[in-house]
C-alpha positions, 0 to 999 in steps of 0.5 A: 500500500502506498500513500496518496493524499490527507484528506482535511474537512473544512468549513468553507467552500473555496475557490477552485475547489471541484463538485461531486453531486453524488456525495455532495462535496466540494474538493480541492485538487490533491495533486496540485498541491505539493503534499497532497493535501485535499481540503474537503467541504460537505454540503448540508445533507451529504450522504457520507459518514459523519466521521468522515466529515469531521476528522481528517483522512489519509489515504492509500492506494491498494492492489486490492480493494476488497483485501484492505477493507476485509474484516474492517469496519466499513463508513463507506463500502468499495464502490466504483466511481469515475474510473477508479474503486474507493472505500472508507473503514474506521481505525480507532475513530480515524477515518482511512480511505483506499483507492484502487486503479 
């Protein structure tokens, strides 16, 4: 597994930041900045977990989706979503999410 980015809810939206309507968030481009960092913010009535709206995330990307999630506690099953596999699991209150190409 390698990394890929930190993942930081904010309060506000900002300039530049790209729409996803399915899950109702607004991100910033993770690989423009130089440490990969995401600055997320959720619109009111987003279907995502509320950890995953509060508390920061690292994510990695796996070989194998369905391995990295099993037996974890799931916040958001593996789903395939424009051209890649993401999943969120719950370790010891923190959000992690993997990424699979």
């Amino acid at each position: 597994m390698d990394y890929d980015h930190f993942g930081v809810p904010v309060k506000k939206r900002e300039e530049g930041m790209i729409h996803f309507p399915e899950f109702k968030v607004w991100c910033t481009d993770y690989e423009k900045d130089p440490y990969r960092i995401e600055r997320i913010f959720f619109e009111e009535g987003t279907p995502l977990h509320p950890l995953i709206q509060s508390v920061p995330h690292v994510c990695f990307k796996v070989k194998e989706i369905k391995e990295a999630v099993y037996n974890k506690k799931l916040l958001l099953k593996p789903i395939f979503y424009q051209g890649y596999w993401m999943a969120f699991i719950e370790e010891k209150g923190i959000p992690i999410e993997f990424i699979q190409q």
